[in-house]
PDB file as gemmi writes it, atoms N, CA and C in Angstrom:
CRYST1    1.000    1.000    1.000  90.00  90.00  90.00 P 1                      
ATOM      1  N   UNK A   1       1.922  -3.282  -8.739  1.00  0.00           N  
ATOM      2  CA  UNK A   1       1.414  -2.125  -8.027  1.00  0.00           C  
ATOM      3  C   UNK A   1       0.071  -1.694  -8.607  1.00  0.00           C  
ATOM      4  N   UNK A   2      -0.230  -1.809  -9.697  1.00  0.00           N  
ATOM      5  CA  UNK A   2      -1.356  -1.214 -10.747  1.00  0.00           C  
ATOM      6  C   UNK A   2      -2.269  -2.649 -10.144  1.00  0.00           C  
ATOM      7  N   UNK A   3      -2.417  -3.766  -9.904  1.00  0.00           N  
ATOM      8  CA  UNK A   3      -3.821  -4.616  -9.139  1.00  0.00           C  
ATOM      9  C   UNK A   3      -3.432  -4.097  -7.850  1.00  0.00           C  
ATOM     10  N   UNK A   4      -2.564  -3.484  -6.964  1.00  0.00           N  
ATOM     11  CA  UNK A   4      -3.174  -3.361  -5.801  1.00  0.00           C  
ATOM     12  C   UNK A   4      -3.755  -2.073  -5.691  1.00  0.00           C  
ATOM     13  N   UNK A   5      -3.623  -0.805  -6.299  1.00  0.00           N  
ATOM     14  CA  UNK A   5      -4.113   0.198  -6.615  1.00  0.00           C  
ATOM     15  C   UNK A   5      -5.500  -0.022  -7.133  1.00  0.00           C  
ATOM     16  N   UNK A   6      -6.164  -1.032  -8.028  1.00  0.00           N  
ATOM     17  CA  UNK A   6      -7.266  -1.431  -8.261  1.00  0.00           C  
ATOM     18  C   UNK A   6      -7.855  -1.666  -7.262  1.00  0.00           C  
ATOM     19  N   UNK A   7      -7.429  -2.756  -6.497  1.00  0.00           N  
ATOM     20  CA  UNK A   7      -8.502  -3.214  -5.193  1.00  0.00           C  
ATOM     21  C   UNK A   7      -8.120  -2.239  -4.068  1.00  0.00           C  
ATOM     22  N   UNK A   8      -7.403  -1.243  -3.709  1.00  0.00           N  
ATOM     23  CA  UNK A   8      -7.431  -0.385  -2.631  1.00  0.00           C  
ATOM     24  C   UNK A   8      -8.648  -0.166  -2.280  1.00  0.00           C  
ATOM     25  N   UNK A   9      -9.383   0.625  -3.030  1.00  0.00           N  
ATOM     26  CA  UNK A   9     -10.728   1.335  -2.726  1.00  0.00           C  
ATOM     27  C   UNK A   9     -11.883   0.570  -2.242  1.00  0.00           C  
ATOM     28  N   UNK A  10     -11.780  -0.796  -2.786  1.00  0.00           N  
ATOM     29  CA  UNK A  10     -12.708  -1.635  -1.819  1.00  0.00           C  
ATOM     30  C   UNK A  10     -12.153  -2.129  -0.563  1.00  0.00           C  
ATOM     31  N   UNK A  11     -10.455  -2.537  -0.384  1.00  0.00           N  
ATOM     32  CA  UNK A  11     -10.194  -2.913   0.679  1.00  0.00           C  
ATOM     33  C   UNK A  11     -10.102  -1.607   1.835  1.00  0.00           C  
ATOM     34  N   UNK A  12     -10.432  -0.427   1.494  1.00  0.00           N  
ATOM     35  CA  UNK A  12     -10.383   0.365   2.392  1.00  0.00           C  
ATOM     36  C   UNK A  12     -11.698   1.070   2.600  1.00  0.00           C  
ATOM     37  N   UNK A  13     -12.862  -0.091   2.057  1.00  0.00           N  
ATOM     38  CA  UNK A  13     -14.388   0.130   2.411  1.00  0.00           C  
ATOM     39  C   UNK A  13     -14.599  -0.887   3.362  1.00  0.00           C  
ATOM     40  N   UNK A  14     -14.581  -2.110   2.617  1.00  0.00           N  
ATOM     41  CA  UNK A  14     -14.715  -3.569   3.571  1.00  0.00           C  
ATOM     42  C   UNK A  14     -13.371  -4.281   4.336  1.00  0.00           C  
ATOM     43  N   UNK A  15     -12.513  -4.053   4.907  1.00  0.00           N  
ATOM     44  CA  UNK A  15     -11.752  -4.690   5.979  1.00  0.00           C  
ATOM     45  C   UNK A  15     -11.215  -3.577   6.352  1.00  0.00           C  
ATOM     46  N   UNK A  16     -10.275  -3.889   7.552  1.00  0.00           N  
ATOM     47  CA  UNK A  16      -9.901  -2.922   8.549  1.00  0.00           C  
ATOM     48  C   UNK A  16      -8.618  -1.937   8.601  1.00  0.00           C  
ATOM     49  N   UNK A  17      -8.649  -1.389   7.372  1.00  0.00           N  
ATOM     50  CA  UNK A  17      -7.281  -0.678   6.874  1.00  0.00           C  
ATOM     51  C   UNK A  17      -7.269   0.060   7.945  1.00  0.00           C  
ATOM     52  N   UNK A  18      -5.992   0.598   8.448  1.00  0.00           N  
ATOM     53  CA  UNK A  18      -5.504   1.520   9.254  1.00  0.00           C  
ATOM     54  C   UNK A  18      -6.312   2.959   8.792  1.00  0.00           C  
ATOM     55  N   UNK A  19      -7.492   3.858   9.355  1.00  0.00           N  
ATOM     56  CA  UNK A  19      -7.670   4.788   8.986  1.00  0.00           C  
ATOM     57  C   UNK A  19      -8.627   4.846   7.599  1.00  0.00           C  
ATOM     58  N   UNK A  20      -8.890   3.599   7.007  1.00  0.00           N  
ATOM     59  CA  UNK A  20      -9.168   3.964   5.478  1.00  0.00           C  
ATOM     60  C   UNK A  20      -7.709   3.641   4.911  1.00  0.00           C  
ATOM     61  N   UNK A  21      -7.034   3.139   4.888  1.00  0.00           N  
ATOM     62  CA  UNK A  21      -5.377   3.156   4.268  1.00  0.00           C  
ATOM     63  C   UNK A  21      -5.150   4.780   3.854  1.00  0.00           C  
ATOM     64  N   UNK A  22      -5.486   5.669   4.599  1.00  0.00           N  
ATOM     65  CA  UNK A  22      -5.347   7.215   4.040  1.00  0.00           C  
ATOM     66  C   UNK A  22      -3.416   7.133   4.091  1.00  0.00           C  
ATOM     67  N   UNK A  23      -2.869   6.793   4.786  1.00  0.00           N  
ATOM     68  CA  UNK A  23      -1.734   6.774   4.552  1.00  0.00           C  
ATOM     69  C   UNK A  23      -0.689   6.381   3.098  1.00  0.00           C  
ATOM     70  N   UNK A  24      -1.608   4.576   2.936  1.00  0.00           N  
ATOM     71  CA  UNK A  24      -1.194   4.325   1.504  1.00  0.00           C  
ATOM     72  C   UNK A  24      -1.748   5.164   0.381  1.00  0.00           C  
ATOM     73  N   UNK A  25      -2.947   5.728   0.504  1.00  0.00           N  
ATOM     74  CA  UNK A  25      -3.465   6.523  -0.934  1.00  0.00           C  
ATOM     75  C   UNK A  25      -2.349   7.768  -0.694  1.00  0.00           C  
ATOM     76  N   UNK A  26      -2.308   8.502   0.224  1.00  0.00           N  
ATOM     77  CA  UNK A  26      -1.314   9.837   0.402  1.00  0.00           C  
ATOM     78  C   UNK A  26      -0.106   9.148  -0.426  1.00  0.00           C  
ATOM     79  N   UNK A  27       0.534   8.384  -0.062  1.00  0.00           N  
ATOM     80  CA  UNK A  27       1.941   7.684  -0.775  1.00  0.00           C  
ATOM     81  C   UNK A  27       1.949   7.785  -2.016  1.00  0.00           C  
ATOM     82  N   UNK A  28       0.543   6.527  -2.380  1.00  0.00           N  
ATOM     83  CA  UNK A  28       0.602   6.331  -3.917  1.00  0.00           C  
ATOM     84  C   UNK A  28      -0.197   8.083  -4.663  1.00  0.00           C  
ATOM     85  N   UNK A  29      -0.663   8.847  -4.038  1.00  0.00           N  
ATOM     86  CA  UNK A  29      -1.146  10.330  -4.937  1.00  0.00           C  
ATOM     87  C   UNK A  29       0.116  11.052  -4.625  1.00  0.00           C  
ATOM     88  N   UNK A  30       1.337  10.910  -4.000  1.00  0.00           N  
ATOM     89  CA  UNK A  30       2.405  11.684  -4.032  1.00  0.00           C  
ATOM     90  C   UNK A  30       3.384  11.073  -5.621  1.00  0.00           C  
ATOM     91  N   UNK A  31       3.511   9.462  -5.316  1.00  0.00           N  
ATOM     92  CA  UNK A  31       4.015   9.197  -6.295  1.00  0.00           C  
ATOM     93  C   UNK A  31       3.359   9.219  -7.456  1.00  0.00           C  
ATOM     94  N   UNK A  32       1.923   9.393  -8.029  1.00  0.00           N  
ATOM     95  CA  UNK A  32       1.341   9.984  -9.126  1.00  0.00           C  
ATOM     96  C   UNK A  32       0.294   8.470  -9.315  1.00  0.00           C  
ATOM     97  N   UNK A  33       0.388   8.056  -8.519  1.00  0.00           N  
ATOM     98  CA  UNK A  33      -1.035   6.797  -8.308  1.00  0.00           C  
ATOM     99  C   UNK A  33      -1.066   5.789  -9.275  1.00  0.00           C  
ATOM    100  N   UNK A  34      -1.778   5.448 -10.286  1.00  0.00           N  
ATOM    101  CA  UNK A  34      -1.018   4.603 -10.896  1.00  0.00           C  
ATOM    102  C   UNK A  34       0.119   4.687 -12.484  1.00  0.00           C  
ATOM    103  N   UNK A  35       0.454   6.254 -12.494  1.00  0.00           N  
ATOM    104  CA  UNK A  35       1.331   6.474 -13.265  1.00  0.00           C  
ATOM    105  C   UNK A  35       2.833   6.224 -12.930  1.00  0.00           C  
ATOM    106  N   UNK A  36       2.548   5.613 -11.590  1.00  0.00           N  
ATOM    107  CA  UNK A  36       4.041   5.438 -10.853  1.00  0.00           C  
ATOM    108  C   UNK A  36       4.541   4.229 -12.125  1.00  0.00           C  
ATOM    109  N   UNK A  37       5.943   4.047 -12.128  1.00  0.00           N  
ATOM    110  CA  UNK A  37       6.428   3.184 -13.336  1.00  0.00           C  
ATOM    111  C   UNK A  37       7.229   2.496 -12.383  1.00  0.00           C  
ATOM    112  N   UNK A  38       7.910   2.971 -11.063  1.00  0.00           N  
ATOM    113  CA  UNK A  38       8.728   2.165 -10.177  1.00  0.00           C  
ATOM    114  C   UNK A  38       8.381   0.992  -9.967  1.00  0.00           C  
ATOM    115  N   UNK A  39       9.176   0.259  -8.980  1.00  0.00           N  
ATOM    116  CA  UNK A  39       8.595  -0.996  -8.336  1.00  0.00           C  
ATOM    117  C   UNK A  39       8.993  -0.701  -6.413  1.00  0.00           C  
ATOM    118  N   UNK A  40       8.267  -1.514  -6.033  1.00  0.00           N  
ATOM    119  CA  UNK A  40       8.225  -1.398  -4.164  1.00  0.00           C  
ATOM    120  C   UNK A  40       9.199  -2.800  -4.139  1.00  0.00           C  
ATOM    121  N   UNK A  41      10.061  -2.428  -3.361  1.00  0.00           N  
ATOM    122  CA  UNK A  41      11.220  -3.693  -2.740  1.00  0.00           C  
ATOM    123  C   UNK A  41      10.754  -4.008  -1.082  1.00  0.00           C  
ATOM    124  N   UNK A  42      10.060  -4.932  -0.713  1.00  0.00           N  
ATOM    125  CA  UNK A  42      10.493  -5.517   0.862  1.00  0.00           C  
ATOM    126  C   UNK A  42      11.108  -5.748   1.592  1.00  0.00           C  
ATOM    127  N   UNK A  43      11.508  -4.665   2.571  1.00  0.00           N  
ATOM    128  CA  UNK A  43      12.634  -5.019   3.477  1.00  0.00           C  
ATOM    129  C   UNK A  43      12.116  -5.362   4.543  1.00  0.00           C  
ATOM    130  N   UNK A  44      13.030  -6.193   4.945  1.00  0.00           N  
ATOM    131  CA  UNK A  44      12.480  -7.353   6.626  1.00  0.00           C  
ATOM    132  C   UNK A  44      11.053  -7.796   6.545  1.00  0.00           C  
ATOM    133  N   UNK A  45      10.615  -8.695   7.323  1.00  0.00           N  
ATOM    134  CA  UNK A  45       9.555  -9.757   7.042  1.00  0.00           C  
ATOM    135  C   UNK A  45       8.446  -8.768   7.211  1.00  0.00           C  
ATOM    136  N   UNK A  46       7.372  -9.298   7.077  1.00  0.00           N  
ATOM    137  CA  UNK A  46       5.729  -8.827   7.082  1.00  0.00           C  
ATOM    138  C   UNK A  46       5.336  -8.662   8.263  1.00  0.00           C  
ATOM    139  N   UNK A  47       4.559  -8.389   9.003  1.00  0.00           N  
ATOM    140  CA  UNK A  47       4.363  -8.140  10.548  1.00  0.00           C  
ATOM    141  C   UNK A  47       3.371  -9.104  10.855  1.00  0.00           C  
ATOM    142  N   UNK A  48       3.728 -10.236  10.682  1.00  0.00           N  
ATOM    143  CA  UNK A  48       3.123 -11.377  11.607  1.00  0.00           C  
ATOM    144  C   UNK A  48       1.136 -10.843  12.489  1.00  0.00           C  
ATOM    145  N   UNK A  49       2.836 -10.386  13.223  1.00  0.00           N  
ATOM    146  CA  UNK A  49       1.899 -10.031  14.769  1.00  0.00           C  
ATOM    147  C   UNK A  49       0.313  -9.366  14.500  1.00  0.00           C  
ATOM    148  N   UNK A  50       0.628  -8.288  13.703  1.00  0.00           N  
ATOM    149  CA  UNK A  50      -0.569  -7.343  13.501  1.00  0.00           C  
ATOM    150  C   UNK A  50      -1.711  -7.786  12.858  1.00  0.00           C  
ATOM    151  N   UNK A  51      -1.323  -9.090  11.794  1.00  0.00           N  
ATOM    152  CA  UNK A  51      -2.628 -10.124  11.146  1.00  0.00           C  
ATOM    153  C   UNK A  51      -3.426  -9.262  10.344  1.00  0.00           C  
ATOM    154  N   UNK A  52      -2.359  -7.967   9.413  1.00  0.00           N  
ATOM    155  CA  UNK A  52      -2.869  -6.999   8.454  1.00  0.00           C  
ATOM    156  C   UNK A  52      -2.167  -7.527   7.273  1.00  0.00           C  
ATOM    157  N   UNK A  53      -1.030  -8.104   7.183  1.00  0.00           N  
ATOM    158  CA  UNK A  53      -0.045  -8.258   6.951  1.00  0.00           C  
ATOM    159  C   UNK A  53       1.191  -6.849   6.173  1.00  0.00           C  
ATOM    160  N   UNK A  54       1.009  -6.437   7.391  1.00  0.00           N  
ATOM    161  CA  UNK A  54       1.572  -5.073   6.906  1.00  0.00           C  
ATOM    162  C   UNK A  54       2.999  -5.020   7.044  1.00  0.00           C  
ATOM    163  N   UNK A  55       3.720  -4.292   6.105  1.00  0.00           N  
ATOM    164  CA  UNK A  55       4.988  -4.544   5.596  1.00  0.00           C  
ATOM    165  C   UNK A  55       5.621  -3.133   5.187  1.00  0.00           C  
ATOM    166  N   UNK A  56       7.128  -2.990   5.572  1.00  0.00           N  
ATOM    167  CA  UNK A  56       8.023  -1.827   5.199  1.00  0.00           C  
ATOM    168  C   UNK A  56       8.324  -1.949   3.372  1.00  0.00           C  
ATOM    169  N   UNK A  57       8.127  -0.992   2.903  1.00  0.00           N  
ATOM    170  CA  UNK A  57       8.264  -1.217   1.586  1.00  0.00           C  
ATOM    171  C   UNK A  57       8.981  -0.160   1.070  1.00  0.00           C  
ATOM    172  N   UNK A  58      10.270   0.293   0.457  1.00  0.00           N  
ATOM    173  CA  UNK A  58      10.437   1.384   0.005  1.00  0.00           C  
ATOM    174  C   UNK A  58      10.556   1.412  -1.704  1.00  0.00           C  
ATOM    175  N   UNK A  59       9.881   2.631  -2.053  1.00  0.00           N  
ATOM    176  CA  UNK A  59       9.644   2.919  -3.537  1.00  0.00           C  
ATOM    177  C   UNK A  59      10.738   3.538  -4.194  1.00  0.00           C  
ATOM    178  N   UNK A  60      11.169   3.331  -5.316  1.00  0.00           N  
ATOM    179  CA  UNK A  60      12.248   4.108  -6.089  1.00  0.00           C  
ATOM    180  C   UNK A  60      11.818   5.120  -6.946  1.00  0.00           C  
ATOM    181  N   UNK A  61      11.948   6.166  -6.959  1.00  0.00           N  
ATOM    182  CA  UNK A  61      12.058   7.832  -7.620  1.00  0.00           C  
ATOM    183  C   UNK A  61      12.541   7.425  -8.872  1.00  0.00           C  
TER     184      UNK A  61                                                      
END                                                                             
């Protein structure tokens, strides 16, 4: 989680994040950004279709 938190800020300058990924930064500044200590688990496949490869992920508290 701590390298994708690194490259966020450029991937949400140069390619086509939803919005700026304002959604993923809201997530990761709720869970405390990179002081989070959890890990993200993948449930059901990646979304093909959308060619973001965007994915359901839920975080543990």
């Amino acid at each position: 989680i701590k390298t994708f938190l690194k490259m966020l800020p450029d991937y949400a300058k140069k390619c086509s994040g939803e919005g700026a990924m304002h959604d993923t930064v809201m997530l990761f500044g709720a869970l405390g950004w990179d002081k989070y200590e959890g890990q993200g688990e993948l449930i059901g496949e990646y979304f093909p279709s959308s060619g973001t490869g965007q994915a359901n992920v839920v975080f543990s508290l």
